[in-house]
ROGUPA-167055 format. One record per residue (C-alpha): residue in one letter; y, z, x. Coordinates in steps of 0.2 Angstrom, whole numbers, padded with zeros to 4 digits, always signed. Each point is the difference from the previous one (the first is absolute). Example, Ala and Ser with C-alpha at 12.3 -4.5 7.8 and 13.67 -1.06 7.14 Angstrom:
a-0022+0039+0062/s+0017-0003+0006/
END
This chain:
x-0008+0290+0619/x+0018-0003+0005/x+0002+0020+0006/x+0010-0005+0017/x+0010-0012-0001/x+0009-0008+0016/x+0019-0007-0006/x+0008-0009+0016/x+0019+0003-0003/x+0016-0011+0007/x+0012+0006-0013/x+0003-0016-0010/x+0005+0000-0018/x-0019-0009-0004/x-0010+0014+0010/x+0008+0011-0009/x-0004-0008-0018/x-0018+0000+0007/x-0002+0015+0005/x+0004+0008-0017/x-0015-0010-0003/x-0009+0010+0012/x+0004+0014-0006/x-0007-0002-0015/x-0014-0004+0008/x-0001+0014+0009/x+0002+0011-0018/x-0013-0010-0007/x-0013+0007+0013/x+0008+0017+0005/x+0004-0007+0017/x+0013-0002+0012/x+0011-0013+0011/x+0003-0001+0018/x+0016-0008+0004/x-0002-0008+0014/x+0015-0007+0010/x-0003-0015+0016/x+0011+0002+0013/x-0003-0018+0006/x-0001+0001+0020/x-0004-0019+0000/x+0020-0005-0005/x+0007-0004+0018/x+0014+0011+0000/x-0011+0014-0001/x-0009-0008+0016/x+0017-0001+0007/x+0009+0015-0002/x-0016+0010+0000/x-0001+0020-0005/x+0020+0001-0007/x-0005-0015-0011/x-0016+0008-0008/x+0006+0016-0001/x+0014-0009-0011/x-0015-0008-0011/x-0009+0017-0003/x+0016+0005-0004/x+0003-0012-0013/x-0017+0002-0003/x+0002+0016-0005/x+0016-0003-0014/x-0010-0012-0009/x-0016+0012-0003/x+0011+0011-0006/x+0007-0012-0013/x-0017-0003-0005/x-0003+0018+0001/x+0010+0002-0012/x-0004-0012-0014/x-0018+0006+0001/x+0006+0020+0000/x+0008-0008-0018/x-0015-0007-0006/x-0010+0015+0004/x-0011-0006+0012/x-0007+0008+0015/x+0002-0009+0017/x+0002+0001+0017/x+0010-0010+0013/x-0003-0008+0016/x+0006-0013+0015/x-0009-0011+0010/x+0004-0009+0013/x-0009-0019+0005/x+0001-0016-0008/x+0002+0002-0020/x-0014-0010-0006/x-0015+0006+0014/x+0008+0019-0003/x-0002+0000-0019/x-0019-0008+0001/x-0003+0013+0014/x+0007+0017-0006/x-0006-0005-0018/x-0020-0003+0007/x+0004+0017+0013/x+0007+0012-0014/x-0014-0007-0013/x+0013-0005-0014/x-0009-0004-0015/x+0014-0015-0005/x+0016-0007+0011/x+0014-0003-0014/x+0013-0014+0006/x+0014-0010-0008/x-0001-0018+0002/x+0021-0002-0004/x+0015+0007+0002/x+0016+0001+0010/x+0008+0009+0014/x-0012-0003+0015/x-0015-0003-0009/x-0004-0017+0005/x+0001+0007+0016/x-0011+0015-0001/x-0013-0002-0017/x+0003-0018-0007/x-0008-0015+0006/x-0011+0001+0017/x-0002+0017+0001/x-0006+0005-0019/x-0012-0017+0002/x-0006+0005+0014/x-0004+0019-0006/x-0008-0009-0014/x-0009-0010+0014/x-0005+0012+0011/x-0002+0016-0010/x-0017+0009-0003/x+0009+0013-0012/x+0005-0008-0018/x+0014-0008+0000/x+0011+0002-0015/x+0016-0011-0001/x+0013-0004-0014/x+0017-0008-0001/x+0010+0008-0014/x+0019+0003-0005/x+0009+0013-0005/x-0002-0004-0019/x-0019-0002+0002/x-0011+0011-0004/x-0019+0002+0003/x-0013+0009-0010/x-0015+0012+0010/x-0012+0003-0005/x-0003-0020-0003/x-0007-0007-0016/x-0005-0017+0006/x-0010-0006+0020/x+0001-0016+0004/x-0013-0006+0015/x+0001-0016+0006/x-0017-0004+0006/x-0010-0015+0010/x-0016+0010+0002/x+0004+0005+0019/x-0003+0015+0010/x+0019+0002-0001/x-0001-0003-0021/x-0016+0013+0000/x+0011+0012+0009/x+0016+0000-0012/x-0010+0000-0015/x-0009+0016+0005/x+0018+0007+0003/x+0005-0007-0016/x-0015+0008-0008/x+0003+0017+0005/x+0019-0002-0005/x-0003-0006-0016/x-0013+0015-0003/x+0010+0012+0008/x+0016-0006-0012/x-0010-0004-0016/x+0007-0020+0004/x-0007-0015-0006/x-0006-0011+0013/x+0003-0021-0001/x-0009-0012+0012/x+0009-0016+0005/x-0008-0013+0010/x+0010-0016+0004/x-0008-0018+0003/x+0012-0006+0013/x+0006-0018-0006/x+0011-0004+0014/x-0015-0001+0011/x-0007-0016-0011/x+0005-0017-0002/x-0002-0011-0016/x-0014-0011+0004/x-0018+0006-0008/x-0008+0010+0014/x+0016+0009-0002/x-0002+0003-0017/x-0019+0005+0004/x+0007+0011+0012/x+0012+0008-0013/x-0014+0003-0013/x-0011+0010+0015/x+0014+0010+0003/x+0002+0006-0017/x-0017+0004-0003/x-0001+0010+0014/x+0017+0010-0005/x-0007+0003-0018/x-0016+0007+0011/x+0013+0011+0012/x+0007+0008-0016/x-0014+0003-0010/x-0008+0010+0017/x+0016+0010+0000/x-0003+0002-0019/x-0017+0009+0004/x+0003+0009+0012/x+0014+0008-0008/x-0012+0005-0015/x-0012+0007+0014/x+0014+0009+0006/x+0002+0008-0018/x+0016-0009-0005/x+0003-0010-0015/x+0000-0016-0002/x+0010-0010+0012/x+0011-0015-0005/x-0003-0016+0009/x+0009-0015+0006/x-0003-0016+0006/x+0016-0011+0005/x+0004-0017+0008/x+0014-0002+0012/x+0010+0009+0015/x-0007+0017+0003/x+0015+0008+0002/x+0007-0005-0015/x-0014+0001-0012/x-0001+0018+0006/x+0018+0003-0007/x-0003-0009-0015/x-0015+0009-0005/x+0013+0016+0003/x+0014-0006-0010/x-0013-0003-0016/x-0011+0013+0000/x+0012+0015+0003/x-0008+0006+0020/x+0006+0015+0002/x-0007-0004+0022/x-0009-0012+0011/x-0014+0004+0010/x-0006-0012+0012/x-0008-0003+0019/x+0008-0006+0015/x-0014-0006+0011/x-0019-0006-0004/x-0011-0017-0001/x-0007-0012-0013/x+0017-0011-0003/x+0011+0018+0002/x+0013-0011+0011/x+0000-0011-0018/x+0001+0015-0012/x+0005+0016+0009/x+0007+0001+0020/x+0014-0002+0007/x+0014-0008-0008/x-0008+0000-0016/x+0002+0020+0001/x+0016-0001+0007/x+0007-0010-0011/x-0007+0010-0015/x+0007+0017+0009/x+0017-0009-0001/x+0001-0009-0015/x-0010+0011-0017/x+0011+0012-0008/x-0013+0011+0001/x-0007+0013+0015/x-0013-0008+0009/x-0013+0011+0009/x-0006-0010+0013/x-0018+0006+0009/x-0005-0007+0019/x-0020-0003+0002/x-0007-0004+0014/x+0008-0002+0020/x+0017+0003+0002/x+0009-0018+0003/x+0010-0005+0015/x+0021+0000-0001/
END
């Protein structure tokens, strides 16, 4: 499922960490990584001094693969290296989509550089804007993640986007032998205390105990067991984390773009926040047009 795996590298301490995640990946399907260096010819001194200044960044380029190279020639993994040059985020969406990658692995923390290069804007929007799976994690160097994973978590609103993950999440869990656990969150910050509020409340919850239970039978069409299901009240985002920290996730799979309340549940920052703030990888899936910048 995860046989080619795209891994952008800057050389920071947490892409590092992450990518001995990918690697395990990569053992756990038989694949193999492209390391894949940007050499960003949107920075102005590049505009400025022209050729010298990118041949410098290929260059550098260059020493960092082969650091990478390295920590995956340890782990035993087979790989192959790469540079690009563009704008990072546009040039990790658009070699991932041209080379038919199967995931994009990127940190989502680190140090030296990677706020510039993989944190912030240019992870969200390869989350955003990417047709290929996106998997991101944050992790230290005393962390350590288990693949194949035990427990899924999807997040689900009944949306295109939600359809889309939990299909993903479907063939994961099969392909891993994980159990799968649907969450869908009633959104209270969206409600006052008056009564129609409280009407309001009680619609939303029916129709999340519906969401689940259609996840629940699809699953058994899809000739899984039993899935586990969830229905919470409160901030997505950190309903999400809880239902992580208590249940033992092991990964979250979720949408990024859809209808039916999705901008409630499931796009945007919802996303982004939960890419940023679970301790847990989170494999985000794009449905539907890509979105503007």
């Amino acid at each position: 499922m995860y046989e080619k795996i795209l891994f952008p590298f800057d050389g920071s301490d947490g892409a590092a960490e992450v990518l001995q995640h990918a690697g395990e990946l990569a053992h756990w399907e038989d694949g193999s990584i492209r390391l894949l260096y940007v050499a960003d010819t949107n920075e102005v001194s590049v505009s400025r001094v022209g050729d010298e200044m990118l041949d410098s960044l290929i260059e550098h380029g260059e020493e960092i693969l082969s650091d990478a190279a390295g920590i995956l020639e340890s782990l035993d993994v087979r790989y192959t290296t790469d540079i690009a040059k563009g704008t990072p985020a546009e040039t990790i969406v658009e070699y991932g989509e041209d080379h038919d990658f199967d995931v994009i692995v990127m940190p989502t923390s680190g140090r030296q550089g990677l706020s510039r290069y993989l944190l912030g804007s240019v992870t969200e929007k390869v989350v955003r804007l990417s047709e290929t799976p996106v998997l991101t994690a944050r992790m230290a160097a005393d962390e350590e993640f288990v693949v194949p994973f035990d427990r899924i978590l999807v997040p689900t609103d009944g949306s295109k986007a939600a359809e889309s993950a939990t299909q993903h999440a479907f063939e994961l869990a099969a392909a891993m032998g994980a159990d799968v656990h649907a969450l869908s969150v009633v959104d209270t910050g969206a409600f006052s205390s008056d009564v129609r509020s409280e009407r309001l409340s009680d619609a939303g919850k029916s129709h999340a105990s519906e969401v689940v239970e259609t996840v629940a039978d699809a699953a058994t069409e899809h000739g899984l067991d039993g899935v586990t299901t969830h229905v919470e009240s409160g901030s997505p985002t950190e309903e999400i984390h809880e239902v992580v920290d208590r249940e033992g996730i092991d990964a979250v799979v979720m949408g990024t773009t859809g209808r039916q309340g999705v901008e409630r549940i499931l796009l945007g920052s919802v996303a982004e926040k939960t890419v940023r703030s679970v301790p847990v990888p989170v494999i985000t899936i794009r449905n539907g047009p890509r979105p503007l910048l």
